[in-house]
N, CA, C and O atoms as a DFTB+ gen file, in Angstrom:
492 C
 N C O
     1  1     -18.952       7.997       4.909
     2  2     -18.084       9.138       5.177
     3  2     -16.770       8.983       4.420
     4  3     -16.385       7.939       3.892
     5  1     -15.972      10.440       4.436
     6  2     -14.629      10.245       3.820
     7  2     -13.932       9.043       4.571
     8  3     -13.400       8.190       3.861
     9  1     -13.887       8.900       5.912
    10  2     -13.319       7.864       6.457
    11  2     -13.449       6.555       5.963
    12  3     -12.555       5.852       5.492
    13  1     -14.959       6.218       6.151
    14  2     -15.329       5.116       5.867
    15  2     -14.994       4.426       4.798
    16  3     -14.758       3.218       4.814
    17  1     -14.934       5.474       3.370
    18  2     -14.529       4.652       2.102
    19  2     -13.206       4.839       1.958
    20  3     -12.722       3.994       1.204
    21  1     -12.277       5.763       2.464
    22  2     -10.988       5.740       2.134
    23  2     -10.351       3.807       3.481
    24  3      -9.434       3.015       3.267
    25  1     -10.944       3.822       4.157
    26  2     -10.724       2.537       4.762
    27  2     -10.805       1.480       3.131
    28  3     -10.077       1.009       2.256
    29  1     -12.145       1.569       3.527
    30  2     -12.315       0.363       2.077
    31  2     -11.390       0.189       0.999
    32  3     -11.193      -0.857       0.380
    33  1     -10.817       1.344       0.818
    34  2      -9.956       1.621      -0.207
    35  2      -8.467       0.850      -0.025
    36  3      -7.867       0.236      -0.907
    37  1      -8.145       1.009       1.035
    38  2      -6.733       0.511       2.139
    39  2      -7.105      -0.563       2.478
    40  3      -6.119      -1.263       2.705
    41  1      -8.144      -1.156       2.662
    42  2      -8.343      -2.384       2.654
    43  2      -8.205      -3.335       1.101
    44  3      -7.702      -4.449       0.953
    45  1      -8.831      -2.457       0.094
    46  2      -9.050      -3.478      -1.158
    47  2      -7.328      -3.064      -1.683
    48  3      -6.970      -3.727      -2.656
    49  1      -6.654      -2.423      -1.334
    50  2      -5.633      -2.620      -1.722
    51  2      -4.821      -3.900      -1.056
    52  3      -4.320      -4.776      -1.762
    53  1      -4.770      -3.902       0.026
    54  2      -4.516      -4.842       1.011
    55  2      -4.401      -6.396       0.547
    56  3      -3.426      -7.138       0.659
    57  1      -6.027      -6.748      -0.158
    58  2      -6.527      -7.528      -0.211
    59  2      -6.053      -7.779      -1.961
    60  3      -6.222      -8.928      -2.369
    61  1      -5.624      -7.010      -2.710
    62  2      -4.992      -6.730      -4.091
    63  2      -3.748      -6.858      -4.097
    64  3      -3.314      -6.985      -5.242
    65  1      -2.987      -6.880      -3.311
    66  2      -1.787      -7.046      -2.993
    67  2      -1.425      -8.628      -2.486
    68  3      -0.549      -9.274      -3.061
    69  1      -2.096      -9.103      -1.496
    70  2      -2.035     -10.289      -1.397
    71  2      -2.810     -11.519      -2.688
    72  3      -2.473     -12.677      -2.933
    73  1      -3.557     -10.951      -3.099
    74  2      -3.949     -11.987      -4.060
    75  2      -3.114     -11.319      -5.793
    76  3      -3.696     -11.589      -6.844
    77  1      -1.931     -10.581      -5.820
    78  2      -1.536      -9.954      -7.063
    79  2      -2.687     -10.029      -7.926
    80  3      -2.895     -11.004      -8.647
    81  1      -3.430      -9.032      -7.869
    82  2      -4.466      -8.750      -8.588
    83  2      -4.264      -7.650      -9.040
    84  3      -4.436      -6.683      -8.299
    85  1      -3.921      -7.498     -10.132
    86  2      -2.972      -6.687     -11.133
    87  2      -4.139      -5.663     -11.372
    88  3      -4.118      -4.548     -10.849
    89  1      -4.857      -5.965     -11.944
    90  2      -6.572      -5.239     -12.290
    91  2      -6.905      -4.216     -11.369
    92  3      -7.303      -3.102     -11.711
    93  1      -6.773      -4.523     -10.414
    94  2      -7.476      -4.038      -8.727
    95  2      -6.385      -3.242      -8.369
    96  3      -6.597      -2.283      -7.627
    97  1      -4.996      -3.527      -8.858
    98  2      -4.077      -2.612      -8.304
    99  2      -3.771      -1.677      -9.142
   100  3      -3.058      -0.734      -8.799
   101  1      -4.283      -1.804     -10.408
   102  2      -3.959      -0.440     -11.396
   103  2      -5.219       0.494     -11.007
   104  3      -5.039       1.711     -11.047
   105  1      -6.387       0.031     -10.661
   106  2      -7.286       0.976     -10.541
   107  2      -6.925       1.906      -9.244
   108  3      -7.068       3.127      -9.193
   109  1      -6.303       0.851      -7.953
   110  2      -6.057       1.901      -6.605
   111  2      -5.299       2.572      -6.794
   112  3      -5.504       3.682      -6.302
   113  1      -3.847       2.391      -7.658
   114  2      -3.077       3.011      -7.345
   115  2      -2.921       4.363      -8.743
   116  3      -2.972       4.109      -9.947
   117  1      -2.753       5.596      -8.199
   118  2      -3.153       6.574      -9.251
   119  2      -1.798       6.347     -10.290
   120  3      -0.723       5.873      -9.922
   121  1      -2.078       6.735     -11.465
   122  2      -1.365       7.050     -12.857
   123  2       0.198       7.550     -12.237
   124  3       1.347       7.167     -12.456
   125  1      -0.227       8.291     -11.617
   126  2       1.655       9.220     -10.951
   127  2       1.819       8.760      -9.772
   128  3       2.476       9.442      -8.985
   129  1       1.243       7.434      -9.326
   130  2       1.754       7.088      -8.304
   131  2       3.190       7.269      -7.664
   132  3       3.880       7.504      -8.656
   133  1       3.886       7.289      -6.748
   134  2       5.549       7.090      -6.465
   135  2       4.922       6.832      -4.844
   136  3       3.956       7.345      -4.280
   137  1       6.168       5.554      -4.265
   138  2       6.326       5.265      -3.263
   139  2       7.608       4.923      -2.760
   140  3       8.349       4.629      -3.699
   141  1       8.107       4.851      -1.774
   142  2       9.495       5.161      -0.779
   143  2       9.180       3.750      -0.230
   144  3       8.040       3.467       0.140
   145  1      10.336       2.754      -0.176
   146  2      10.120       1.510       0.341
   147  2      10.643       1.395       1.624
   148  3      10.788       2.469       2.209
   149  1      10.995       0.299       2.276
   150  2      11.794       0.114       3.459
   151  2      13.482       0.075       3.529
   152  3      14.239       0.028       4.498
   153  1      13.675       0.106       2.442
   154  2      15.132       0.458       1.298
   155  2      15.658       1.505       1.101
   156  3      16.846       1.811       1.213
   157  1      14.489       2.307       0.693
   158  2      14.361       3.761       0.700
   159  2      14.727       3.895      -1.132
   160  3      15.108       4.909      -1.716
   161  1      14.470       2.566      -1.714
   162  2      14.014       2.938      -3.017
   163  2      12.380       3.476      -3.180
   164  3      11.408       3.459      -2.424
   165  1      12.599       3.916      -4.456
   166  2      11.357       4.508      -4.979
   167  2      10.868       3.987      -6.033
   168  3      11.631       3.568      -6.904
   169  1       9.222       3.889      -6.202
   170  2       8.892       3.150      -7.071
   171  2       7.780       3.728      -7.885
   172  3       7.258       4.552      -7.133
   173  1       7.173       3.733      -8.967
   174  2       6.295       4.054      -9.253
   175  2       5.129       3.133      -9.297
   176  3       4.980       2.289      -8.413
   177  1       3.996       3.300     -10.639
   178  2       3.137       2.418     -10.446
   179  2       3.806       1.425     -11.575
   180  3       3.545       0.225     -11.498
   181  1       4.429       1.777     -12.335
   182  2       4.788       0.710     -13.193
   183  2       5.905      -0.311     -12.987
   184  3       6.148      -1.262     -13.730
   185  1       6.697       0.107     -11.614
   186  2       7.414      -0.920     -10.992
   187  2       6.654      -1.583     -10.205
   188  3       6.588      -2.809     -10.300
   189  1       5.937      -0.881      -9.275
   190  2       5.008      -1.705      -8.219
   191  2       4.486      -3.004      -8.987
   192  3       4.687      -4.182      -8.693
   193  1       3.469      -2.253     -10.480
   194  2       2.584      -3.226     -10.425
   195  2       3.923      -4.939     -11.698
   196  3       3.601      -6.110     -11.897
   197  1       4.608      -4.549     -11.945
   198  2       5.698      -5.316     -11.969
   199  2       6.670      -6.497     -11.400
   200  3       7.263      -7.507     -11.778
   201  1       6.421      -5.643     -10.160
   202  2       6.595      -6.338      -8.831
   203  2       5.823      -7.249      -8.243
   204  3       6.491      -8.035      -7.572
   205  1       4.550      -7.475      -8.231
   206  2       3.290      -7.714      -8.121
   207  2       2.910      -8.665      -8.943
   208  3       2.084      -9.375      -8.368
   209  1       3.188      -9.130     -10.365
   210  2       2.629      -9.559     -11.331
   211  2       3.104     -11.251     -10.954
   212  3       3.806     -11.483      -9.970
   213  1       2.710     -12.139     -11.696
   214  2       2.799     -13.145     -11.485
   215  2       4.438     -13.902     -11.327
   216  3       5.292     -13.622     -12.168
   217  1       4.766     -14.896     -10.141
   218  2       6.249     -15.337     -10.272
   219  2       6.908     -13.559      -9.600
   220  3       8.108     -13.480      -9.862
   221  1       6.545     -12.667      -9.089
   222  2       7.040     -11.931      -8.080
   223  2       6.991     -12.144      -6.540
   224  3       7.401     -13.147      -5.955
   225  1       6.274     -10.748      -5.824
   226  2       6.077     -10.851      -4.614
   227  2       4.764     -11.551      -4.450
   228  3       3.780     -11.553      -5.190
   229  1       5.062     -12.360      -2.889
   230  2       3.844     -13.033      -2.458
   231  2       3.643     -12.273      -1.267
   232  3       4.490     -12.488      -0.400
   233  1       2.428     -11.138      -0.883
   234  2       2.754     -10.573       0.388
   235  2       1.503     -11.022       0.900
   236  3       0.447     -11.464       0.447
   237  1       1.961     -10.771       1.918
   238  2       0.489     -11.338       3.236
   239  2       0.826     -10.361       4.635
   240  3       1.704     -10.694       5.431
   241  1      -0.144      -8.900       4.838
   242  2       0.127      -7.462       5.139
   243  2      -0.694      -7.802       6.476
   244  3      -1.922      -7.742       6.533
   245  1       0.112      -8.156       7.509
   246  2      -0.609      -9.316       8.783
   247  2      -0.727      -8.185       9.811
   248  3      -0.340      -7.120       9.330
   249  1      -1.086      -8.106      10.907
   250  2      -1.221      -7.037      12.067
   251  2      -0.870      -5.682      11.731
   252  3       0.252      -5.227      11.954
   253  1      -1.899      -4.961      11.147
   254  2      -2.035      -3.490      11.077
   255  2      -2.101      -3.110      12.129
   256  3      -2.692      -3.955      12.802
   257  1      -1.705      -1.933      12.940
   258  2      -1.854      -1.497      14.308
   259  2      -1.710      -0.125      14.247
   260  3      -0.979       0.402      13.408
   261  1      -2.556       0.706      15.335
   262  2      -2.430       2.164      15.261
   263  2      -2.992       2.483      13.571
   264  3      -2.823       3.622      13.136
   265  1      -3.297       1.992      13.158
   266  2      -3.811       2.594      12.108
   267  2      -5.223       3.670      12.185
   268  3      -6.317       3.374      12.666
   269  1      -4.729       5.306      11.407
   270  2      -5.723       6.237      11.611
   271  2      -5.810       6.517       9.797
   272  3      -4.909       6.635       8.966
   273  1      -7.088       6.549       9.686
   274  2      -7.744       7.215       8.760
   275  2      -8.000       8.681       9.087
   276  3      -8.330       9.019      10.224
   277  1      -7.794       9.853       7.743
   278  2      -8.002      11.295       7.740
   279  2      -8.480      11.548       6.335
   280  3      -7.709      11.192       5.444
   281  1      -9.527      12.056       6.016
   282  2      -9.938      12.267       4.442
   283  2     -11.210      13.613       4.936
   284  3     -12.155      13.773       5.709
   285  1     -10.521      14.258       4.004
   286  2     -11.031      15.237       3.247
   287  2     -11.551      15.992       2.489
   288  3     -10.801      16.959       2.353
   289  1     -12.491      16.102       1.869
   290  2     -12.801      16.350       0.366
   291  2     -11.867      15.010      -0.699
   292  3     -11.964      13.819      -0.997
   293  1     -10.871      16.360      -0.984
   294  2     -10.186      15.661      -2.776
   295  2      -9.057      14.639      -1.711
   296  3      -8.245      14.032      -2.409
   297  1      -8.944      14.452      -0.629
   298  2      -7.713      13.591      -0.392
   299  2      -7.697      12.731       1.428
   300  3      -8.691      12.649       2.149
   301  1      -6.958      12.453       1.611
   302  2      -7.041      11.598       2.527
   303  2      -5.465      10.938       2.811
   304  3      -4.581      10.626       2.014
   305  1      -5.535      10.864       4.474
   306  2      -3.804      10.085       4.926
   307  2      -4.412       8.947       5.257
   308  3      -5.521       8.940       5.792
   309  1      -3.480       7.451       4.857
   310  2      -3.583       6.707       5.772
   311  2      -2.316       6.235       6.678
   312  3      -1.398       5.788       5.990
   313  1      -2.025       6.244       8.390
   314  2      -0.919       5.768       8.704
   315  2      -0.748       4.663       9.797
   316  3      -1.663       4.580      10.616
   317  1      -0.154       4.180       9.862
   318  2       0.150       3.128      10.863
   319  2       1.176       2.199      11.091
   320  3       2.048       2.294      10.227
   321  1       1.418       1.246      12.023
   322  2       2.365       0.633      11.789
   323  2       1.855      -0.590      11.847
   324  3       0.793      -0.936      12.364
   325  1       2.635      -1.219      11.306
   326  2       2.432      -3.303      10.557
   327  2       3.575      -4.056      10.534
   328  3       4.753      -3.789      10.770
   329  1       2.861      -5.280      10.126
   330  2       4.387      -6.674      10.119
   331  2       3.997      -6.824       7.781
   332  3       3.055      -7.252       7.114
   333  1       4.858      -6.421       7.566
   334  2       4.574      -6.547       5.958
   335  2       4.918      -8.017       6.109
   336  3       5.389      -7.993       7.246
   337  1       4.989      -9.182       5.744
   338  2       5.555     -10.646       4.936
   339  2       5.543     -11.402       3.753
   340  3       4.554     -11.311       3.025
   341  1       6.249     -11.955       3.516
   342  2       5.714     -12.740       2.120
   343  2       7.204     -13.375       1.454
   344  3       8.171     -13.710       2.139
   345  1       7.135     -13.434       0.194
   346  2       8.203     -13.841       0.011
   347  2       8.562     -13.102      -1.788
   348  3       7.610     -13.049      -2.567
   349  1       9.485     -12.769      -2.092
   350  2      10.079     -12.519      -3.149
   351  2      10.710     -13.344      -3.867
   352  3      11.708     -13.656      -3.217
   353  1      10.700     -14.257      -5.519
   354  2      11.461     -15.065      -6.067
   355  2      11.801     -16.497      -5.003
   356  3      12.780     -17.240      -4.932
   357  1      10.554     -16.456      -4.290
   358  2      11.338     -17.990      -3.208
   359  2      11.393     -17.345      -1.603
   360  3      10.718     -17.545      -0.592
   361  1      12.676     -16.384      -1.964
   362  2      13.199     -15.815      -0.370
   363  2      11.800     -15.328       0.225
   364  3      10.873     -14.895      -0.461
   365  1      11.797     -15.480       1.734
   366  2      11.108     -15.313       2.744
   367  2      11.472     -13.669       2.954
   368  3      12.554     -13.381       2.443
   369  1      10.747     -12.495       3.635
   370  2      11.265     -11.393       4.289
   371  2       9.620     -11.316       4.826
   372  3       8.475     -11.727       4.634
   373  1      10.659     -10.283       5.804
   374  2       9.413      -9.516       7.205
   375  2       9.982      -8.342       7.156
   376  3      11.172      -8.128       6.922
   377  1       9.063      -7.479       7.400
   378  2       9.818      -6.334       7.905
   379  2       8.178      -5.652       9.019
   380  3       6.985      -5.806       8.756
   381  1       8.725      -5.034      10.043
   382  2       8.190      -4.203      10.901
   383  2       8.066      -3.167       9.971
   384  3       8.982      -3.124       9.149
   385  1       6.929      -2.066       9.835
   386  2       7.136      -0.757       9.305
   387  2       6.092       0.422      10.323
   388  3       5.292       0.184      11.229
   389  1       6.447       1.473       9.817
   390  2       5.664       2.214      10.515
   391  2       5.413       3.160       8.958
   392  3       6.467       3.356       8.352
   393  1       4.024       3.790       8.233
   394  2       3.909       4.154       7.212
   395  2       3.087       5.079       6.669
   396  3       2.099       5.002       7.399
   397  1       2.817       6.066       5.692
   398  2       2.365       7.040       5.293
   399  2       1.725       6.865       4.598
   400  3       2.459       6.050       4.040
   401  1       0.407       6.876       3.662
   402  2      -0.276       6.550       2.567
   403  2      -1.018       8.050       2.487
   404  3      -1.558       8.662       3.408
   405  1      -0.848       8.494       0.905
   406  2      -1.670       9.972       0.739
   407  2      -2.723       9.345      -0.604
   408  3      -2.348       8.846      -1.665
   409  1      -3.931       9.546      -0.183
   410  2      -4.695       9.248      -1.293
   411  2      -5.185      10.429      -1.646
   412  3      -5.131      11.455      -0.968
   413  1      -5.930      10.234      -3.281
   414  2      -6.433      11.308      -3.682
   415  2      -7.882      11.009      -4.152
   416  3      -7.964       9.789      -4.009
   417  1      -9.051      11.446      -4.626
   418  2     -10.217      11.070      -4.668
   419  2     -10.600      11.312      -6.528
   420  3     -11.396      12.145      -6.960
   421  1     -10.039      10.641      -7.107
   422  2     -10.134      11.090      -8.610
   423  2     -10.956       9.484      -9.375
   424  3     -10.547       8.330      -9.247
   425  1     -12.165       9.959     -10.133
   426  2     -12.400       9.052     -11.289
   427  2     -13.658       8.533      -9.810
   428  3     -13.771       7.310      -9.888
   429  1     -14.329       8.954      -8.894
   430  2     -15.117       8.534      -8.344
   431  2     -14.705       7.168      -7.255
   432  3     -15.330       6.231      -6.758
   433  1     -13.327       7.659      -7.224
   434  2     -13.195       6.684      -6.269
   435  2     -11.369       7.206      -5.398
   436  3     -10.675       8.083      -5.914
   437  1     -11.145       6.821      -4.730
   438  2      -9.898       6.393      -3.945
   439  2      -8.954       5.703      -4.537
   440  3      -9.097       4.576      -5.011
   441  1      -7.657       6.552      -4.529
   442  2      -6.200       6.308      -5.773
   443  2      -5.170       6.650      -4.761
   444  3      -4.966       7.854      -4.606
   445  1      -4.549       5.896      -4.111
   446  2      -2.984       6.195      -3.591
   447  2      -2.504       6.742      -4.740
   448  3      -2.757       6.466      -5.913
   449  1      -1.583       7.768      -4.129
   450  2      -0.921       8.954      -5.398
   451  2       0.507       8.726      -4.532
   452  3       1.434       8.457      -5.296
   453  1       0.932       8.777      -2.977
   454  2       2.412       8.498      -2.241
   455  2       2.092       7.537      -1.296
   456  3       1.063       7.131      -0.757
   457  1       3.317       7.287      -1.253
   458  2       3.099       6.608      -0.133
   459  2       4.859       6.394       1.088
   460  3       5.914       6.852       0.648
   461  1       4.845       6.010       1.846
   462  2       6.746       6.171       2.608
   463  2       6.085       4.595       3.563
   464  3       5.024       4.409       4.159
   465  1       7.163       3.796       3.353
   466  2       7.580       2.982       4.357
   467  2       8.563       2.966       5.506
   468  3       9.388       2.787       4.610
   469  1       8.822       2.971       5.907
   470  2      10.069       3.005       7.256
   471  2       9.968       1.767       7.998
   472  3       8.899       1.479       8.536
   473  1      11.139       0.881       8.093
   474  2      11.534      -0.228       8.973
   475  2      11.835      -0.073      10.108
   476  3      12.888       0.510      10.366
   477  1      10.787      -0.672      11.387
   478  2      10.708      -0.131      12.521
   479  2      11.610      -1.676      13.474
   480  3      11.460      -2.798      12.990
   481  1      12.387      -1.516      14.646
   482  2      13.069      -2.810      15.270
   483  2      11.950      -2.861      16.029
   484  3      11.035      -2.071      15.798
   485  1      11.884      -3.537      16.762
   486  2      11.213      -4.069      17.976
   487  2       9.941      -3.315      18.439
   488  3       9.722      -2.943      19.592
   489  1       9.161      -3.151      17.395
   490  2       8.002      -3.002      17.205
   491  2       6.416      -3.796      17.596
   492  3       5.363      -3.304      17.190
């Protein structure tokens, strides 16, 4: 079902993100990607995957919760809230978020095109 593979999709990103798998993350994430951080900077795919690349972020995307899948034909939400972690250049960070993911269904597969983070307290 639309559900079923847009999961897979949020998962292999997941799993692309923690192992910076640069390869795996140019394919999920679409060409015009843009995403809204916990900063409330914005990024595209060519910062993300920048960010990502070797000697960057080390993330490890631990207790997903409330997470709902919605897909549609050409698109699909994913939202929920999580503990993001890892570390940047050395430094340690956490953040609580609560978050938006809009995918789109192009090239035979599942492509985040937006996405919004928000830093949630006592979550």
């Amino acid at each position: 079902t639309d559900r079923d593979s847009l999961r897979a999709a949020f998962d292999a990103i997941g799993v692309a993100l923690a192992s910076n798998d640069l390869a795996a993350l140019t394919r999920l994430y679409a060409d015009d990607y843009r995403g809204h951080g916990v900063r409330g900077e914005v990024e595209d795919r060519d910062l993300l995957l920048a960010t990502y690349a070797p000697g960057g972020v080390q993330q490890y995307r631990m207790a997903d919760v409330e997470l709902e899948f919605e897909g549609h034909g050409g698109g699909g939400v994913v939202s929920g809230r999580g503990l993001v972690s890892g570390s940047f250049a050395g430094t340690p960070f956490a953040h609580r978020v609560r978050f938006l993911e809009v995918y789109l269904w192009r090239d035979a597969r599942w492509q985040c095109h937006r996405a919004q983070c928000t830093e949630i307290e006592g979550a």
